[in-house]
NUBA-450315 format. One record per residue (C-alpha): residue number from 1; residue in three letters; x, y, z. Coordinates in steps of 0.5 Angstrom, whole numbers, plus 500, padded with zeros to 3 digits. Example, Ala and Ser with C-alpha at 12.3 -4.5 7.8 and 13.67 -1.06 7.14 Angstrom:
! NUBA-450315
{site 1, "ALA", {525, 491, 516}}
{site 2, "SER", {527, 498, 514}}
//
This chain:
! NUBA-450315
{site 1, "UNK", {183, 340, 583}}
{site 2, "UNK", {190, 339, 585}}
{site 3, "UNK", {194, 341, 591}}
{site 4, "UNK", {200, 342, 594}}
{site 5, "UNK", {204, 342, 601}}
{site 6, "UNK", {209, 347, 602}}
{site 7, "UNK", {214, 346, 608}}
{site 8, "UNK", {217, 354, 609}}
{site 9, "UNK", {224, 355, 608}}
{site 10, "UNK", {228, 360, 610}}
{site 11, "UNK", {232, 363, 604}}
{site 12, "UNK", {240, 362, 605}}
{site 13, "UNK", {245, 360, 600}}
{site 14, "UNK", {245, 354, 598}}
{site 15, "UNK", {240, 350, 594}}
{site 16, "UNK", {237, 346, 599}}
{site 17, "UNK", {231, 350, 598}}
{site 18, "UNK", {232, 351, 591}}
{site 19, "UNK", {228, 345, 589}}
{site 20, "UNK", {222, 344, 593}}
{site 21, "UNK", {221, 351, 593}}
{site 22, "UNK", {221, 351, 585}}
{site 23, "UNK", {217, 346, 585}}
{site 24, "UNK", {211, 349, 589}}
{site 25, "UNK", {213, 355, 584}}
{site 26, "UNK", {210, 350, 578}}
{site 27, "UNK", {204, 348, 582}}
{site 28, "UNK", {202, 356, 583}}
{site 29, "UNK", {203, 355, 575}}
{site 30, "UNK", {198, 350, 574}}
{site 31, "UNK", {194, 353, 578}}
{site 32, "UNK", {194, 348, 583}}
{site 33, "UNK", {192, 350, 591}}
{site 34, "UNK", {198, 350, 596}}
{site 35, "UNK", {197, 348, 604}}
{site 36, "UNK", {203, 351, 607}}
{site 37, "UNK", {205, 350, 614}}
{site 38, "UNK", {211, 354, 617}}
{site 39, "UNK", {218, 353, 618}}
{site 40, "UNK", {220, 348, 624}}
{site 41, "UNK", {223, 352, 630}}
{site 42, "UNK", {230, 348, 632}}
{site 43, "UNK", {233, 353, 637}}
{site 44, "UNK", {228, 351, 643}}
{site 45, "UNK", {227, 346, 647}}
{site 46, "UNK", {224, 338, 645}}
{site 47, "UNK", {219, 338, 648}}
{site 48, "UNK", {216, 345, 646}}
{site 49, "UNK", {217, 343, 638}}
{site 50, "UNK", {213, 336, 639}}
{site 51, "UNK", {207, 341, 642}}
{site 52, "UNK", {208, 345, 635}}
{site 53, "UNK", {208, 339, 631}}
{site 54, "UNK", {203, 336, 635}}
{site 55, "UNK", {198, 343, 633}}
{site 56, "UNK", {201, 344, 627}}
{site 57, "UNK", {200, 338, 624}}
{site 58, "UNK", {193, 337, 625}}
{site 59, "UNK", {191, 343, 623}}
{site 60, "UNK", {195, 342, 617}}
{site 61, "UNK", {191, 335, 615}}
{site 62, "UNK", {185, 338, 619}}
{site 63, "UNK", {185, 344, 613}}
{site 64, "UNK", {187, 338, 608}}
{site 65, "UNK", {181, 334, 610}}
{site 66, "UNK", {176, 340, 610}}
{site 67, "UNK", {178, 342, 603}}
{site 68, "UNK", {179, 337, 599}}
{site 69, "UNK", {174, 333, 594}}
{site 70, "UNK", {172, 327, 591}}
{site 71, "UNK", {178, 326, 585}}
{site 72, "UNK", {183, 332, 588}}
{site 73, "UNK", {190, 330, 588}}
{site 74, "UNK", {194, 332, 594}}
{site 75, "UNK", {202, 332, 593}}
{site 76, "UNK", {207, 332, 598}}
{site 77, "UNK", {214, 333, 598}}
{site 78, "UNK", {218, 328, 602}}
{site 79, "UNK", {221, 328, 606}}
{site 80, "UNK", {218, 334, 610}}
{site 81, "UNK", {217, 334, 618}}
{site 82, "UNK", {211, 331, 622}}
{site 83, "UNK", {212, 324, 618}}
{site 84, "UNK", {208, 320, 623}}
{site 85, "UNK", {202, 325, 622}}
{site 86, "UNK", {202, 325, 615}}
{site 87, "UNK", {203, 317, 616}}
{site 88, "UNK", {197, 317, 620}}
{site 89, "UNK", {192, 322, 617}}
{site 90, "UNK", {194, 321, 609}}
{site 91, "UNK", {190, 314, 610}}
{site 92, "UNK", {185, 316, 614}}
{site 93, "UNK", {183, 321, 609}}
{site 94, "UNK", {183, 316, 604}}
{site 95, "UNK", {178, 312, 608}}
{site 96, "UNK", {173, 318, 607}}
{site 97, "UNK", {174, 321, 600}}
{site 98, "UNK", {177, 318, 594}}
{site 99, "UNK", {183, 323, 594}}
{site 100, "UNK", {190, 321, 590}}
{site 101, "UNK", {196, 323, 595}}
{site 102, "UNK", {203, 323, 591}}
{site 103, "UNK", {210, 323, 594}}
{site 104, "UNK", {214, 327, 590}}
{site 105, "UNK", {222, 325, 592}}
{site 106, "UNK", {228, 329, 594}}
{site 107, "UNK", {232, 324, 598}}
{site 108, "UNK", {231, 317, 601}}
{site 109, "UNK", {235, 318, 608}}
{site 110, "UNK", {234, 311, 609}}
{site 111, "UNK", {238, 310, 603}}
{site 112, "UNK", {243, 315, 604}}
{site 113, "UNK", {244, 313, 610}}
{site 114, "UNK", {246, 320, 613}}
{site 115, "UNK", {250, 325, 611}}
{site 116, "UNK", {255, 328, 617}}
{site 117, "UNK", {249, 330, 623}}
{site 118, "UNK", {244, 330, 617}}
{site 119, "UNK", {238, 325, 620}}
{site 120, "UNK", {245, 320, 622}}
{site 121, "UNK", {241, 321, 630}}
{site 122, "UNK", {235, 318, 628}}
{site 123, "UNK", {234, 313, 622}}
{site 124, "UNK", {229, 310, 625}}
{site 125, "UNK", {225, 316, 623}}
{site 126, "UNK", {228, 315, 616}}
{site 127, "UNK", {225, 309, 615}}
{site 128, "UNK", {218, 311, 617}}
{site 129, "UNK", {219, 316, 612}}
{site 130, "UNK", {222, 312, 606}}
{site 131, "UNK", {218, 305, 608}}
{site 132, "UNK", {212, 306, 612}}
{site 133, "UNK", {210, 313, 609}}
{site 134, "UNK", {211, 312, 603}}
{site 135, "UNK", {208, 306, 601}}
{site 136, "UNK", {201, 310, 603}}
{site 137, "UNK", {202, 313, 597}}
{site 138, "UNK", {197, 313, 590}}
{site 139, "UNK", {203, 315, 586}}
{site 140, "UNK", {211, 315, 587}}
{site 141, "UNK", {215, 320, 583}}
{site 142, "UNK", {221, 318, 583}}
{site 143, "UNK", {228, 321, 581}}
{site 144, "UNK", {230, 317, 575}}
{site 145, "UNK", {230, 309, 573}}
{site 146, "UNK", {235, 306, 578}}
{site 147, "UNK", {231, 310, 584}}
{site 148, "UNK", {225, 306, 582}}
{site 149, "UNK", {228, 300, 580}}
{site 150, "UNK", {231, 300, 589}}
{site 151, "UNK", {224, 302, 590}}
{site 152, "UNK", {221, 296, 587}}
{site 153, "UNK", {226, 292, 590}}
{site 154, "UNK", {224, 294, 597}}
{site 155, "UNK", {216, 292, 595}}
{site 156, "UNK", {213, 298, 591}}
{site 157, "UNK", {208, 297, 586}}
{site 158, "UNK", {211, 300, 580}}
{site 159, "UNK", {205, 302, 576}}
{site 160, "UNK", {205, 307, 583}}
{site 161, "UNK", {213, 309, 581}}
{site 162, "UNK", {213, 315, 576}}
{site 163, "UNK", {220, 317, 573}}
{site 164, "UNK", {222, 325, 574}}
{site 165, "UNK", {228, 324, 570}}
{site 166, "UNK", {231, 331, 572}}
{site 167, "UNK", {229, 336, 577}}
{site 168, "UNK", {226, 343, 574}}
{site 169, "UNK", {231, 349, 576}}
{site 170, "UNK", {227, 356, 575}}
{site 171, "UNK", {230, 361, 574}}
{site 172, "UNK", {230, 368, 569}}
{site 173, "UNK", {237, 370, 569}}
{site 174, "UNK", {241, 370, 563}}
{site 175, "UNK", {248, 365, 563}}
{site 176, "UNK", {255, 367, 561}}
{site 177, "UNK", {254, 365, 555}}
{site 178, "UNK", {262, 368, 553}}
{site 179, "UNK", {265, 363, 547}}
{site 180, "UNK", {267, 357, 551}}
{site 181, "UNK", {270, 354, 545}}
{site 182, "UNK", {277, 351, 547}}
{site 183, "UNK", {276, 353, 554}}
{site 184, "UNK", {277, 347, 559}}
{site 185, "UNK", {275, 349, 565}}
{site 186, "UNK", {270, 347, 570}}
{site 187, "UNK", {265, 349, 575}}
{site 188, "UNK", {263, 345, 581}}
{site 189, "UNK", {258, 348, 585}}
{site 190, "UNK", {255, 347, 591}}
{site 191, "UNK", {258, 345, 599}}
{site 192, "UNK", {265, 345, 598}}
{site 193, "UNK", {266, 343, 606}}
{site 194, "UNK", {272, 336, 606}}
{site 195, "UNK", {266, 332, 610}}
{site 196, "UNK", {262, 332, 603}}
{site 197, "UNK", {266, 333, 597}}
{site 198, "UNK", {274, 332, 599}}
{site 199, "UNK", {275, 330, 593}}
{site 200, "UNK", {276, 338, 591}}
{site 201, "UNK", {282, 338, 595}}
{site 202, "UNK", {285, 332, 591}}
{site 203, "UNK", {283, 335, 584}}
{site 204, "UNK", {287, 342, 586}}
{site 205, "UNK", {292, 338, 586}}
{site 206, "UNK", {291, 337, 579}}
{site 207, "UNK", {292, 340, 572}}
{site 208, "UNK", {285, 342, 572}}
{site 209, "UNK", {282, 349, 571}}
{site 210, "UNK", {278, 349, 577}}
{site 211, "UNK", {272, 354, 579}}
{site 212, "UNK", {269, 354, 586}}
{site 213, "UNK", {261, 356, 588}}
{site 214, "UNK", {259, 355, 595}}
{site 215, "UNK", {259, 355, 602}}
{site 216, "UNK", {264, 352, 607}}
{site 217, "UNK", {270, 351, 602}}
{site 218, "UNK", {276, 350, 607}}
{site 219, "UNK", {282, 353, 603}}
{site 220, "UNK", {285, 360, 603}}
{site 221, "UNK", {278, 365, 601}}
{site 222, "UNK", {284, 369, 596}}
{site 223, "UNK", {284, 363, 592}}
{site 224, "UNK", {283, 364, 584}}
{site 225, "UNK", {279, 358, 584}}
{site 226, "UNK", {274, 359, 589}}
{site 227, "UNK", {268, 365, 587}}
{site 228, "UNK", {264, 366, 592}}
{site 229, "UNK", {258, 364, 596}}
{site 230, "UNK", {252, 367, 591}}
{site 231, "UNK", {244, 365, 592}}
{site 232, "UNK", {241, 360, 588}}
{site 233, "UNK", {236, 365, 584}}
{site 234, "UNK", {242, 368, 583}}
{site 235, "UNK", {248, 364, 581}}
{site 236, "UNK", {247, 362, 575}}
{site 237, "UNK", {249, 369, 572}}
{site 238, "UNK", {256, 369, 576}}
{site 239, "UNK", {257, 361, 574}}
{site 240, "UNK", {264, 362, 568}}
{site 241, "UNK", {267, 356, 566}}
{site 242, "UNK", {265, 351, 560}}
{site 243, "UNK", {264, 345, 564}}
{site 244, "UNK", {260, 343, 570}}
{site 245, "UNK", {262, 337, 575}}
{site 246, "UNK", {257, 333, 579}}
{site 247, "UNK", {261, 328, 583}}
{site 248, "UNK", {262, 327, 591}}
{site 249, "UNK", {265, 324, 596}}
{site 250, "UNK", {273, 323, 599}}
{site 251, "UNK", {276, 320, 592}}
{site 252, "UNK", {278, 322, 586}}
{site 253, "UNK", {278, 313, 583}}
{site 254, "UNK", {270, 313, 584}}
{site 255, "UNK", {264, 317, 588}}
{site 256, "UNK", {265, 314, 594}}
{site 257, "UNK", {262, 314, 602}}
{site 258, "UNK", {255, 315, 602}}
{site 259, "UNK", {255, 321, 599}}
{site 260, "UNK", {257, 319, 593}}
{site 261, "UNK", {255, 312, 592}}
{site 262, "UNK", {248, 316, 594}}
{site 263, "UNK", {249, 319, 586}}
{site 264, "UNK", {247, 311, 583}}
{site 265, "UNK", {241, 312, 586}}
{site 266, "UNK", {239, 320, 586}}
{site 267, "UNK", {238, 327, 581}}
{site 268, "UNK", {243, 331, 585}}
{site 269, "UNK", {240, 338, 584}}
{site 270, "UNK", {247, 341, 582}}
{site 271, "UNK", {245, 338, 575}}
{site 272, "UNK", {240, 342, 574}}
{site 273, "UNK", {244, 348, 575}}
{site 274, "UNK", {248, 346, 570}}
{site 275, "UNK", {244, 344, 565}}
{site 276, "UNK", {240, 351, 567}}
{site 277, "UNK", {246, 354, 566}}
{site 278, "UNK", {247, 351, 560}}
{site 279, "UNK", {254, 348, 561}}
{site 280, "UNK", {255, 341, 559}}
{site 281, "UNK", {256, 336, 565}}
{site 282, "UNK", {261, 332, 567}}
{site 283, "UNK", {258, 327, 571}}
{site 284, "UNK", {261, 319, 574}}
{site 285, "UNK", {258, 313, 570}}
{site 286, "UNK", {255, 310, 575}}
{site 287, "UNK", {251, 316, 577}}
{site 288, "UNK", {244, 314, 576}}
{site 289, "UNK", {244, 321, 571}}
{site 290, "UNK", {250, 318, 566}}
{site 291, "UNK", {244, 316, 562}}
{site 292, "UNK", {241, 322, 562}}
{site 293, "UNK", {247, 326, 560}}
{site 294, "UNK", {249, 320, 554}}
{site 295, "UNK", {242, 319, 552}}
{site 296, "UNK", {241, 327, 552}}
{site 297, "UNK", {248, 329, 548}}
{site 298, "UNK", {249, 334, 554}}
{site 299, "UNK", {256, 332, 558}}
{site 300, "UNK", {261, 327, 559}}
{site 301, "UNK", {261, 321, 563}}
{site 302, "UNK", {268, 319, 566}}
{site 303, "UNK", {270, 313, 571}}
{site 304, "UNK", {276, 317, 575}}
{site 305, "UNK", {277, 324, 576}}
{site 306, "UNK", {285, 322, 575}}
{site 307, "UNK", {282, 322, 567}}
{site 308, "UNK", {279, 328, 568}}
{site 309, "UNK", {285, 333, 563}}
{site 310, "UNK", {286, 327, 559}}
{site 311, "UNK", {278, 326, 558}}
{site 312, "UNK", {277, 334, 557}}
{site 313, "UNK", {284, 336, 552}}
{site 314, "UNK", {280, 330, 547}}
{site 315, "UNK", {273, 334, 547}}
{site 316, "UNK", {273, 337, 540}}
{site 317, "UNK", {270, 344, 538}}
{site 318, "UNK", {265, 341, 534}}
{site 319, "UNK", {263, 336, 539}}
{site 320, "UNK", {263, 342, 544}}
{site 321, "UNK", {258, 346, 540}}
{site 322, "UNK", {254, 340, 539}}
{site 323, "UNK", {253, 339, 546}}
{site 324, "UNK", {252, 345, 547}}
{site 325, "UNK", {246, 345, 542}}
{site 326, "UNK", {243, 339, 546}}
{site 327, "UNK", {243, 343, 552}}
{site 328, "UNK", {240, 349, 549}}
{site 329, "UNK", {234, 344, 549}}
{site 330, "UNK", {233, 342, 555}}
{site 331, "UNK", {236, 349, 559}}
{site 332, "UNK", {230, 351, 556}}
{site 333, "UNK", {226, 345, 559}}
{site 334, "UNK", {229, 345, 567}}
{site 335, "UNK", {227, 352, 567}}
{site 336, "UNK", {220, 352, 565}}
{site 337, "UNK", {218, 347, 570}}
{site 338, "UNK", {218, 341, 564}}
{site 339, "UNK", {219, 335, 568}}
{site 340, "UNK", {215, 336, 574}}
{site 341, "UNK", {209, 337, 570}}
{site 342, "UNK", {210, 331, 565}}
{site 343, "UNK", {210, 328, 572}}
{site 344, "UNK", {203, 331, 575}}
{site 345, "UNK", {200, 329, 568}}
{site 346, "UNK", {201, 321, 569}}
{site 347, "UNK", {198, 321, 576}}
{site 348, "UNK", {191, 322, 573}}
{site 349, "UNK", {192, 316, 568}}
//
């Protein structure tokens, strides 16, 4: 029997539930059992949160050891909160039953370093997580080749290392699939605020036909390039432009701070989007994710968004229509919950 732990999210507009909820979505599908615990309360006093984390994670783990048997698999989405917990309990379990316990990765904050406030407060605690409690692990499943190849370098076994490729992206809505021919227009989505993506503000400057989708944008709400704030199980349907722009950072020469050096390592979920969205991605060559969209035929890999009007005026209808054809494919694949499934399948090898 396979099993998942599931962290309850509160439903809001951004994707940063998006993917771990999609994910236990796809573990329902292949009938996999889910131990959920409840949304971590943040608006109360330090002491009082350590008490819930201290009953809550028990009984979490008490309910996994209760149930599980020889040979089940257990998946847990990291990070998620009651690291020290799981790093205590997930090898006491394994001393008593011969359980496999995969990680499957949506961030290594030690490698980010903390974005803004994000985990920037205790990066002790992120270093429990991406070291010591990782490391407990049967099986890792990683973002792609470039996170594995940071993580063997950090002493990971790789025969334990399972590559993703790219994160599912579930969704039934219909994308606006209005002839894009000869339209060079591009989408970014995701947070528009200056702390993570400034680049934004430098690229408007441009002669760039931009459209914006998300929260925190802090330029004038009347303007024809920004769109609105729209669910994730809902945006695609909203989304019209011909491209999709994966970058992040301060500048347009490079993905640079941590947020953008960041995407050398990892899959930022607002590819999924686009490649759901059926939207060819733009995306910087030193992305961990370039490979993906050259080896797929799915989008464009640029150096410097200064290029970006030339790079799109030189894209050909055909070569249009051809990604677009490639895209169709793997559109097909996100939304089914392909690649977390083909990883779950290694994991009994």
């Amino acid at each position: 029997m396979e099993y998942i732990i599931e962290t309850r999210n509160v439903g809001e507009a951004h994707a940063g539930a998006k993917a771990p909820d999609d994910i236990v979505s796809i573990a329902r599908k292949r009938g996999m059992g889910v131990f959920t615990i409840p949304v971590l309360p943040n608006k109360t006093s330090r002491i009082y949160i350590l008490i819930w984390l201290f009953i809550t994670c028990t009984k979490l783990w008490a309910r996994v050891f209760l149930t599980v048997k020889n040979g089940d698999i257990v998946v847990w989405q990291h990070p998620a909160y009651g690291i020290r917990y799981a790093n205590y309990f997930i090898p006491w379990i394994k001393k008593r039953k011969k359980v496999t316990f995969v990680a499957l990765i949506h961030d290594l904050e030690s490698l980010r370093e903390g974005i803004g406030s994000y985990d920037s407060k205790d990066q002790s605690r992120a270093k429990i997580a991406d070291n010591s409690l990782l490391s407990k692990f049967d099986y890792v499943i990683s973002h792609n080749k470039k996170m594995t190849a940071y993580l063997l370098e950090q002493g990971f076994e790789s025969n334990k290392l399972i590559n993703l490729g790219v994160f599912d992206y579930l969704d039934e809505g219909t994308p606006n699939l209005i002839s894009r021919i000869n339209d060079k227009s591009v989408i970014i989505a995701g947070n528009l605020s200056r702390e993570k993506s400034a680049y934004i503000y430098d690229l408007k400057n441009l002669n760039v036909d931009l459209r914006l989708y998300g929260m925190f944008f802090e330029g004038d709400e009347n303007d024809s390039a920004y769109k609105g704030t729209f669910r994730p199980d809902q945006l695609i349907e909203h989304l019209e432009g011909a491209f999709g722009l994966v970058w992040d950072g301060n500048s347009l020469e490079e993905c640079a701070g941590n947020t953008g050096q960041y995407l050398k390592y990892n899959n930022p979920h607002k590819t999924s989007l686009y490649l759901a969205a059926q939207l060819p991605v733009i995306i910087w060559s030193q992305a961990a994710l370039a490979d993906f969209v050259e080896e797929n035929g799915v989008g464009i890999v640029i150096d410097d968004l200064n290029h970006l009007e030339v790079t799109l005026a030189k894209v050909t209808d055909d070569q249009y229509t051809k990604m677009l054809d490639n895209i169709e494919k793997i559109s097909k694949k996100v939304k089914a919950g392909h690649y977390f499934s083909v990883a779950m399948d290694q994991t009994k090898h």
